[in-house]
MARBA-915061 format. One line per field, with one value per residue (C-alpha): chain; z negated, x negated, y; residue number from 1. Coordinates in pm, whole numbers. Layout:
cadena	(A  ...)
w	(Z  ...)
u	(X  ...)
v	(Y  ...)
num	(NUM  ...)
//
This chain:
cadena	(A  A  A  A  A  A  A  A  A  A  A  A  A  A  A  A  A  A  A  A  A  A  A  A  A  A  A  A  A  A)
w	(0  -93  223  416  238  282  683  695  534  764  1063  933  889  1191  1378  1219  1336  1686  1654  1517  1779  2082  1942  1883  2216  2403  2205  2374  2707  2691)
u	(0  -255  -419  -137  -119  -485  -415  -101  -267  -599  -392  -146  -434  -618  -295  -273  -625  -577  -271  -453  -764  -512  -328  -685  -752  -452  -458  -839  -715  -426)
v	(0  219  102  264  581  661  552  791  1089  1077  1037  1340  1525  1483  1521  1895  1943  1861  2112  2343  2364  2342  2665  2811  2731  2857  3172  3247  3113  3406)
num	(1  2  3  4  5  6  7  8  9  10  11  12  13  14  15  16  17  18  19  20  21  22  23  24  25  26  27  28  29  30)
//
């Protein structure tokens, strides 16, 4: 379970990060 959580969170986290650096990098593209 704790597994899982630890799975969840780093892909959660990563998947903010990617969000993150594509909004960074549309706002220099503009």
């Amino acid at each position: 379970m704790l597994q899982l959580f630890c799975i969840l969170s780093i892909l959660f986290i990563s998947f903010r990060l990617s969000i993150y650096c594509l909004c960074f990098f549309l706002q220099i593209a503009v």
